[in-house]
C-alpha positions as CSV (number, residue, x, y, z in Angstrom):
1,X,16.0,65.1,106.9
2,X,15.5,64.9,111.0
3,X,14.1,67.8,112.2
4,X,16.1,68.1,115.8
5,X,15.1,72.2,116.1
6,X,11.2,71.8,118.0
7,X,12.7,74.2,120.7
8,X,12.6,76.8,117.8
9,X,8.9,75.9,116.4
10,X,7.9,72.6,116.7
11,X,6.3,70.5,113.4
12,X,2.4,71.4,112.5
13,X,0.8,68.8,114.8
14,X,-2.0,66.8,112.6
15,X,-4.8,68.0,114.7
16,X,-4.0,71.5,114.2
17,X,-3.6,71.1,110.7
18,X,-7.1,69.2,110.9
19,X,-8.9,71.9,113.0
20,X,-7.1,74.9,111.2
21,X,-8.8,73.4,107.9
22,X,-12.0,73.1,109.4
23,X,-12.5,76.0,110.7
24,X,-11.5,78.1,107.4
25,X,-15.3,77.9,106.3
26,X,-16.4,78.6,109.5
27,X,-14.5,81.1,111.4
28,X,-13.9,83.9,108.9
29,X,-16.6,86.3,110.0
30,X,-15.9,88.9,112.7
31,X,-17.3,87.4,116.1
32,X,-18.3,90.6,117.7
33,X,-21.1,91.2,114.9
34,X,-24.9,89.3,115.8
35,X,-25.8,87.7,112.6
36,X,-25.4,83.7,111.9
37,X,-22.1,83.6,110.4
38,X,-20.5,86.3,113.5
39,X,-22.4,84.1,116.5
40,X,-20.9,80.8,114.8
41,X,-17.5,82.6,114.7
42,X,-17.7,83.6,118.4
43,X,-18.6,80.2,119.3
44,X,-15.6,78.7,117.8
45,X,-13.8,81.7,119.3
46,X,-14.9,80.9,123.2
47,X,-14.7,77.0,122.8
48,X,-11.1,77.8,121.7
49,X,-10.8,79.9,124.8
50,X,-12.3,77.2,127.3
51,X,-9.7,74.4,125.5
52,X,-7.0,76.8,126.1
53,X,-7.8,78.0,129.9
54,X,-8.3,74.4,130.6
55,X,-5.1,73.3,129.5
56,X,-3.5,76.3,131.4
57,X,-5.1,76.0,134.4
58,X,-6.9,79.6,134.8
59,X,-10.4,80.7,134.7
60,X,-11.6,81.4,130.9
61,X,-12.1,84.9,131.1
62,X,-8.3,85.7,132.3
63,X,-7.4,84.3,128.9
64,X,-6.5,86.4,125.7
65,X,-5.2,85.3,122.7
66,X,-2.5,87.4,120.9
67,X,-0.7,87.8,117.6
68,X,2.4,86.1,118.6
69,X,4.0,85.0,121.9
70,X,6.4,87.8,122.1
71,X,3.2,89.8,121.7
72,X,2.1,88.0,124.9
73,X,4.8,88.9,126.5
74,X,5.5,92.6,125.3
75,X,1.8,93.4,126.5
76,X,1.8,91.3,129.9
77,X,5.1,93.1,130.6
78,X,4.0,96.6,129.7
79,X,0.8,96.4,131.1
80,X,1.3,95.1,134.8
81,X,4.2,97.9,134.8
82,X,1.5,100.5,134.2
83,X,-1.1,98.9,136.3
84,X,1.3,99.1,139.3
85,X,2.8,102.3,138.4
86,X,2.7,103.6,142.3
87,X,3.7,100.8,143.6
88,X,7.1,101.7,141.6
89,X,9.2,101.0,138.5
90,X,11.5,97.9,139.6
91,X,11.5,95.1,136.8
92,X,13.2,91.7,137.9
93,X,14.0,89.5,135.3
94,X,16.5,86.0,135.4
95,X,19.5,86.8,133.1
96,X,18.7,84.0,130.9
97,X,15.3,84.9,130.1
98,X,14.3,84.6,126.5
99,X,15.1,87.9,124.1
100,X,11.5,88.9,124.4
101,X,11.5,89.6,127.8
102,X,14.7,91.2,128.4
103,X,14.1,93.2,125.0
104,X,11.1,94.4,127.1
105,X,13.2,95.0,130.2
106,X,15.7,96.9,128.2
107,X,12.6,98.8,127.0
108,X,11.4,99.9,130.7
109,X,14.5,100.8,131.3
110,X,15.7,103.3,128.6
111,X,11.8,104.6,129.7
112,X,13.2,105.5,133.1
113,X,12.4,102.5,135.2
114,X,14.8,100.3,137.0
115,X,16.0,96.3,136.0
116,X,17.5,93.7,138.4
117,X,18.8,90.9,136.6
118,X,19.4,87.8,138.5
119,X,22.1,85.5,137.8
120,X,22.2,81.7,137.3
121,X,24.0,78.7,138.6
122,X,25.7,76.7,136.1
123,X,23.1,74.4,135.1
124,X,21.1,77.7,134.3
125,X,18.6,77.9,137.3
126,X,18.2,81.0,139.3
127,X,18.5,80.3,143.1
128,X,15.3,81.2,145.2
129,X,16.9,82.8,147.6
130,X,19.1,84.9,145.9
131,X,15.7,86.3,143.5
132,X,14.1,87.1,146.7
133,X,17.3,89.5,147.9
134,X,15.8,91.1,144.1
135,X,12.9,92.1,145.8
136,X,12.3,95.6,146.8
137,X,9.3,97.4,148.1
138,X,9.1,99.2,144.9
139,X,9.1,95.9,142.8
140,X,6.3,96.3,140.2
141,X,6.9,93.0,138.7
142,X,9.2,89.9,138.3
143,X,9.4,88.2,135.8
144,X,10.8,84.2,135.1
145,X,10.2,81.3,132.5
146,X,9.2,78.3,133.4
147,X,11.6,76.5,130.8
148,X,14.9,77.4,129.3
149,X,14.6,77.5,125.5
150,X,18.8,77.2,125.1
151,X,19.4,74.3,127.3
152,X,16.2,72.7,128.8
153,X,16.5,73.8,132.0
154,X,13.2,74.5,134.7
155,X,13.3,76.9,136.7
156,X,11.7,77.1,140.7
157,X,9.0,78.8,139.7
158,X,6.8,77.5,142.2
159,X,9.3,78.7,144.8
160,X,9.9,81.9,143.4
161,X,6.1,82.5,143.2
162,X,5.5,81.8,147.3
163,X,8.6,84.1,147.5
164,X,6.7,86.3,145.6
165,X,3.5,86.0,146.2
166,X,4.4,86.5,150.0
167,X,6.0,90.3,149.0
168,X,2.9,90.8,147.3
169,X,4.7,91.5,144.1
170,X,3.1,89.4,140.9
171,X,5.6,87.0,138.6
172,X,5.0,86.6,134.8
173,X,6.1,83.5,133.9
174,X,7.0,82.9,129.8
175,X,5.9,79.2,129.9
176,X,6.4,79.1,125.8
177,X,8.9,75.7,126.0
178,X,6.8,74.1,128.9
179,X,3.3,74.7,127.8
180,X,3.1,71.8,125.9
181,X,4.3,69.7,128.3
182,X,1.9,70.4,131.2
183,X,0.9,73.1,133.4
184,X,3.1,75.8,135.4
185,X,2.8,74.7,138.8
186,X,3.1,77.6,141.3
187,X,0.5,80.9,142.9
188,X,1.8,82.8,139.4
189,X,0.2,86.1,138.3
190,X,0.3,86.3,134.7
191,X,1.5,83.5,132.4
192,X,2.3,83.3,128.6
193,X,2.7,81.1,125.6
194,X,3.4,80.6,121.9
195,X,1.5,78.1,119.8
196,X,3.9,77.2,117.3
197,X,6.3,75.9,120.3
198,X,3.8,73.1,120.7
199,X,2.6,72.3,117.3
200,X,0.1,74.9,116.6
201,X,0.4,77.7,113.7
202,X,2.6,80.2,114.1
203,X,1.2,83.8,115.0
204,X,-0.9,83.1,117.9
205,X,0.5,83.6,121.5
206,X,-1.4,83.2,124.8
207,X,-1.5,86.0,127.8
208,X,-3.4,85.2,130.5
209,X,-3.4,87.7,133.8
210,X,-5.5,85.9,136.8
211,X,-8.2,88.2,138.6
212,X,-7.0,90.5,141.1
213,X,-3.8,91.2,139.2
214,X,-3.2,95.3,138.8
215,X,-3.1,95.6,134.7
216,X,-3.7,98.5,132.3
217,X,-3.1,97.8,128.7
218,X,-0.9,99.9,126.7
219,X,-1.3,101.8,123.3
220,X,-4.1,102.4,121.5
221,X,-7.8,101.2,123.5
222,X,-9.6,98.4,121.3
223,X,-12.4,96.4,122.3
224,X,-11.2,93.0,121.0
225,X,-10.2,90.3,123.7
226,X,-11.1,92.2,126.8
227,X,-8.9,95.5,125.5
228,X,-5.4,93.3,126.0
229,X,-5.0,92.5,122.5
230,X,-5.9,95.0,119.9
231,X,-6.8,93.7,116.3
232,X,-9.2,91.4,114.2
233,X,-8.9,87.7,115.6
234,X,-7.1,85.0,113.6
235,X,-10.1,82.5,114.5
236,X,-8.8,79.6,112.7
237,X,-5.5,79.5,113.8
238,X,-6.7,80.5,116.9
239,X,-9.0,77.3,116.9
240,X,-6.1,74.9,115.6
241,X,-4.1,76.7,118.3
242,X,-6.2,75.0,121.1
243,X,-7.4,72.0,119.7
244,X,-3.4,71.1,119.7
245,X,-2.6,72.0,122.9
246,X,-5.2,69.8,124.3
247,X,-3.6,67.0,121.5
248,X,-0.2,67.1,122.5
249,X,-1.0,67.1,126.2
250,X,-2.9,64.0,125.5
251,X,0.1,63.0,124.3
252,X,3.1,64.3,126.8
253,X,3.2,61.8,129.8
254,X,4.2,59.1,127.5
255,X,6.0,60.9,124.8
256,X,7.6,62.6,128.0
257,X,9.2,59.7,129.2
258,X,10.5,58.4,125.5
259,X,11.7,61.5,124.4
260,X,13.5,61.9,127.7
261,X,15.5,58.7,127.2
262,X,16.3,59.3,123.8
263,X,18.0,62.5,125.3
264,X,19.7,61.0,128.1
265,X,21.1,58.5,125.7
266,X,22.4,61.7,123.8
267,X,23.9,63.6,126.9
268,X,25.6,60.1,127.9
269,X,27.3,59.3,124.7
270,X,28.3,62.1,123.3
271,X,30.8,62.8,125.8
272,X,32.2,59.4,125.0
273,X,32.3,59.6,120.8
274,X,33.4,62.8,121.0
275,X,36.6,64.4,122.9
276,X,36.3,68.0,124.5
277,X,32.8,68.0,124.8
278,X,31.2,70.0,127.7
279,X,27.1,69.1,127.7
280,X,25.6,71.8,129.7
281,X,22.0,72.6,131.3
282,X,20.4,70.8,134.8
283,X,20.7,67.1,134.2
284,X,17.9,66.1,136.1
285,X,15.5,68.9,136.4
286,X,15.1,70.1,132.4
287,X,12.7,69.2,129.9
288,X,12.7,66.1,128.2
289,X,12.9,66.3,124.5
290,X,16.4,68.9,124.8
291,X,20.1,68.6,125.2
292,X,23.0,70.8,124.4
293,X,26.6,70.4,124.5
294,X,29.5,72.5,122.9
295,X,32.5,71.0,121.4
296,X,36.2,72.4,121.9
297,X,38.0,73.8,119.0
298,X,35.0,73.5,116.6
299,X,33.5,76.3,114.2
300,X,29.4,76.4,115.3
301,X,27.9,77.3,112.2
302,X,30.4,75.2,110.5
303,X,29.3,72.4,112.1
304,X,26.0,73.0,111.7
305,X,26.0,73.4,108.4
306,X,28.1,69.6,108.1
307,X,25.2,68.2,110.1
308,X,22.9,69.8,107.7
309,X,24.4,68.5,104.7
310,X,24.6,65.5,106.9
311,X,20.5,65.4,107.1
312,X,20.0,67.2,110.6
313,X,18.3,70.3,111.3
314,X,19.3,71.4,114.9
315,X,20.2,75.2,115.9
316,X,23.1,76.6,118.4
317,X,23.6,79.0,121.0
318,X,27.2,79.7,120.2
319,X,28.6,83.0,119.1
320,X,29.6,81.7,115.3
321,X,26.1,81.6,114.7
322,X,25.3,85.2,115.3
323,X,25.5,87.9,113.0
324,X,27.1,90.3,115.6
325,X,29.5,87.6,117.0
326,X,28.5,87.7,120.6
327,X,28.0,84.4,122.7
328,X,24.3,83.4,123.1
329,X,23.2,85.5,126.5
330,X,22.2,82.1,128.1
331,X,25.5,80.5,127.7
332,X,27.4,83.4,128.7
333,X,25.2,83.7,132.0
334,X,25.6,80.2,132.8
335,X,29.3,80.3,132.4
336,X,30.3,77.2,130.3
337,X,31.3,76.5,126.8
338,X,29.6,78.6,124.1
339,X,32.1,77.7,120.9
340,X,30.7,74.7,118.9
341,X,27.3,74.7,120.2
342,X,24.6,72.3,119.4
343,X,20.7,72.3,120.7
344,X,19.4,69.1,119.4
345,X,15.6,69.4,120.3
346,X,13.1,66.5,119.6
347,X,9.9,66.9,118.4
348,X,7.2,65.0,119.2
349,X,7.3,61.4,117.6
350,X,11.0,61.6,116.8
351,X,12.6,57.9,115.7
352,X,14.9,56.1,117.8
353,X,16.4,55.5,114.9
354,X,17.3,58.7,113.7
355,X,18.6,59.4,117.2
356,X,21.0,56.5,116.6
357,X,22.0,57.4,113.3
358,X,22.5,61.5,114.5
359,X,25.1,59.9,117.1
360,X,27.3,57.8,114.0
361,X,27.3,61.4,112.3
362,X,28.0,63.6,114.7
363,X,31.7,62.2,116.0
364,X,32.8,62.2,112.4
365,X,31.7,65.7,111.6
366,X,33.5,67.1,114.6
367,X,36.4,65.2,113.9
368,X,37.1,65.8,110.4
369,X,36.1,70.1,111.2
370,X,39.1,69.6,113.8
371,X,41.3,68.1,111.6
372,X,40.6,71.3,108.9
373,X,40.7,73.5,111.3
374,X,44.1,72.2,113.0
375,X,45.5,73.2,116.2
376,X,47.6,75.9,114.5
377,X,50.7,77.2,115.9
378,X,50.2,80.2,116.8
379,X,51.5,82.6,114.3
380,X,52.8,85.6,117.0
381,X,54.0,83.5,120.1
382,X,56.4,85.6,122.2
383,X,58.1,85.5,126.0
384,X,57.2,88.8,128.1
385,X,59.3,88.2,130.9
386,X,58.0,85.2,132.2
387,X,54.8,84.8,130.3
388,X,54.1,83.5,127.4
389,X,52.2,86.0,124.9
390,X,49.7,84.3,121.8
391,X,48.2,87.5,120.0
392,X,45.1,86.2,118.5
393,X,43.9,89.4,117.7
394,X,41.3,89.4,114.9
395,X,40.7,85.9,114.8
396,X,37.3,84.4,115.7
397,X,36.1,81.7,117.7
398,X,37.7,78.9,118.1
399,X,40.8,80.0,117.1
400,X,41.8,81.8,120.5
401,X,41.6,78.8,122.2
402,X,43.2,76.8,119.7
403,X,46.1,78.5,120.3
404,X,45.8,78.7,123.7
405,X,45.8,75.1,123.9
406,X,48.8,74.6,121.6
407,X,51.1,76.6,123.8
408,X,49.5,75.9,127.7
409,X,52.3,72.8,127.2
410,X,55.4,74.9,126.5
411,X,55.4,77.0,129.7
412,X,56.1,75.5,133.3
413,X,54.0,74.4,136.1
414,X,52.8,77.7,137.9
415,X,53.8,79.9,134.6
416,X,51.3,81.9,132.4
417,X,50.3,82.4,129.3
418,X,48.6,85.9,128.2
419,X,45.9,85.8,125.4
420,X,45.4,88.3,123.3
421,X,42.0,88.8,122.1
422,X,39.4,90.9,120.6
423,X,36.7,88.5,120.1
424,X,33.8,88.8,122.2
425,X,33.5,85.2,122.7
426,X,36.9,84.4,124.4
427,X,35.6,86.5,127.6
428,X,33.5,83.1,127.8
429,X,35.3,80.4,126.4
430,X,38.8,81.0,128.1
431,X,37.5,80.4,131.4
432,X,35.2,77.7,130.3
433,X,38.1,75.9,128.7
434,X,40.6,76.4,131.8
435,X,37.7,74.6,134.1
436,X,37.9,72.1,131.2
437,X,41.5,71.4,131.1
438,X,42.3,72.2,135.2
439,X,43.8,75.0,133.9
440,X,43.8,78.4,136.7
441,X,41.9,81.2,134.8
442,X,43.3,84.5,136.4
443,X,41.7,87.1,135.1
444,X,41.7,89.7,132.4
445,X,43.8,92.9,131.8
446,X,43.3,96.1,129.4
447,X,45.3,95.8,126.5
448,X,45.9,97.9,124.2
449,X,44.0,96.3,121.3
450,X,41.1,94.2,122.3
451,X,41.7,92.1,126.2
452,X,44.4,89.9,127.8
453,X,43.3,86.6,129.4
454,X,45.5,85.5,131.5
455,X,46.1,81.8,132.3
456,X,48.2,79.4,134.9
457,X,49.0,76.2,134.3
458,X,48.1,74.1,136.9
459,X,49.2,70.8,135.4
């Protein structure tokens, strides 16, 4: 098997495996007691805390170490929101930040405090000037990551930060997809992380809130790591959290530049070997080891459970995937493709070869899905006046636009064709498809089951 998912959690990096083993028999105690065994746990526990501030860029004592990255960020969240409770209750957050955060801004919310979302271009970056109209005097806290786990792209936070900074309001940045690749340039106010994205044990997140920054932890009062993270240290993981960190860094300017051109090889030839294929995120300004694309007319988790059987492990954004049959949040903010999605993320040390070998599987598998699948003829195609009607009511992505497909060719220059849907997903992939094809997307109208698209044919 290739493992093509690092994005997700990324392989157990040998020196974490090493240090997590080594420290077993020697971090176990409880590092607040005085005897031998608790002074030699605390050790371990601060020289993990200077690797880690080091490699982050912050002082060691604005450093905490958490249960989980999503812990990070629920308590970095929560905690500046309290600490800056009179300055007000605004919460700014980029609509394609990861579920944590906006899980947490959907939290503040239903609490009685207020969310701007900021939109994205196309490529998935927020633009710096339209997240500083977000800012309002009563702005308690933005928030923006660093990295986009979905697609790859990097977001401005540098700029966003002097924008910031400037109106005196702090930014959180979730650096979880970026950490391992270096640190988050930029005058940020509170940054966090999640080992297991870089090669360290799942379970241990990083919050770090520089001095100066308005914070009152939430919940219960506990005296371990400086009151921000309540519960007994996982020291071992903890220490095989750090000591990979500083590994893989070691590691990332020249793993950088290979994994990067094993990518770009995949975003330039996929296009080519297979038809209908829209490869989204920033081209130029993402991170090296991801690329996703979506394939017309293809079933997601279908096809990625052919590439599975197929000996690749790589993960999708697209609707089919989801157990409630909604399009992946990123996608649908960005505005492109979400049916047949594929995230192919490269861990560290990935083969060319198996790079090589991915790209003679993947064409086939699409090909011989479309051929199953067909481009059906519609089964309830009828002429309203002008228009040409396809009900695909209660059919799932990619049927919809199948069938839209099948029938754009039957109606005249300048006519339309009226969808019928009541899958979630068409509300994305219609339009994505019409800027595909040079097809005119006009708009949606109520129906009365589910929504009409309505589209012009252009050509």
């Amino acid at each position: 098997m290739a493992y093509f998912d690092a994005a997700s959690s990324a392989p157990l990096h040998p020196v974490a495996r090493q240090a997590l083993l080594a420290s077993l028999d020697e971090g176990w105690a409880d590092p607040a007691r005085l005897y031998r065994e608790g002074r030699r746990a605390r050790m371990l526990l601060d020289a993990a805390r200077e690797t880690a501030a080091e490699a982050v860029g912050c002082r060691a004592d604005e450093l905490v170490f958490t249960s989980s990255g999503t812990r990070a960020v629920h308590s970095g969240i929560a905690g500046v929101l309290a600490g800056r409770r009179r300055i007000g209750s605004h919460l700014i957050v980029s609509a394609v930040e990861h579920s944590s955060v906006l899980h947490a801004a959907d939290a503040h919310e239903a609490g009685g405090g207020s969310v701007t979302q900021v939109a994205v271009g196309r490529v998935g970056s927020v633009d710096v000037g339209t997240y500083a109209e977000a800012l309002r005097p009563d702005t308690a806290l933005a928030c923006l990551q660093s990295a986009n786990h979905e697609v790859g792209t990097e977001q401005p936070v540098a700029e966003v930060a002097a924008v910031c900074r400037e109106a005196g309001v702090p930014l959180l940045v979730d650096a979880a997809q970026s950490l391992g690749w270096g640190r988050v340039e930029g005058d940020w106010s509170v940054l966090t992380g999640s080992a297991h994205k870089w090669g360290g044990p799942s379970g241990v997140g990083l919050l770090v809130v520089r001095k100066g920054v308005r914070f009152a932890a939430q919940g219960p009062g506990d005296e371990r790591e400086s009151g921000r993270a309540a519960g007994f240290e996982n020291i071992p993981a903890i220490v095989a959290a750090a000591a990979s960190l500083r590994a893989v860094r070691a590691e990332a300017t020249q793993e950088a530049v290979r994994l990067r051109e094993l990518t770009e090889r995949i975003r330039a030839r996929v296009p080519r070997l297979v038809p209908d294929v829209e490869v989204v995120g920033d081209p130029e300004r993402r991170l090296p080891g991801i690329v996703t694309f979506s394939c017309l007319y293809v079933d997601g988790e279908t096809l990625l459970h052919e590439l599975d059987r197929a000996g690749f492990s790589v993960s999708s954004g697209s609707s089919c995937t989801s157990s409630t049959l909604t399009p992946s949040h990123v996608l649908k903010a960005m505005g492109v493709l979400s049916e047949g999605n594929v995230r192919v993320s490269l861990p560290f040390g990935t083969p060319e070869e198996d790079v090589e070998r991915f790209l003679r599987v993947l064409a086939p598998a699409v090909a011989g899905m479309r051929e199953q699948l067909g481009v059906p003829t519609p089964e309830k195609v009828v002429r309203d006046e002008d228009v040409l009607v396809v009900d695909s009511l209660g059919k799932r992505c990619p049927i919809p636009v199948i069938e839209l497909a099948k029938v754009i060719g039957d109606v005249p220059v300048g006519g339309l064709v009226r969808v019928l849907s009541d899958d979630e997903a068409a509300r994305l992939d219609i339009p994505a498809w019409c800027e595909m094809r040079g097809q005119e997307y006009v708009g949606e109208d109520p129906a009365e089951q589910g929504t009409a698209y309505l589209v012009r044919r252009i050509s």
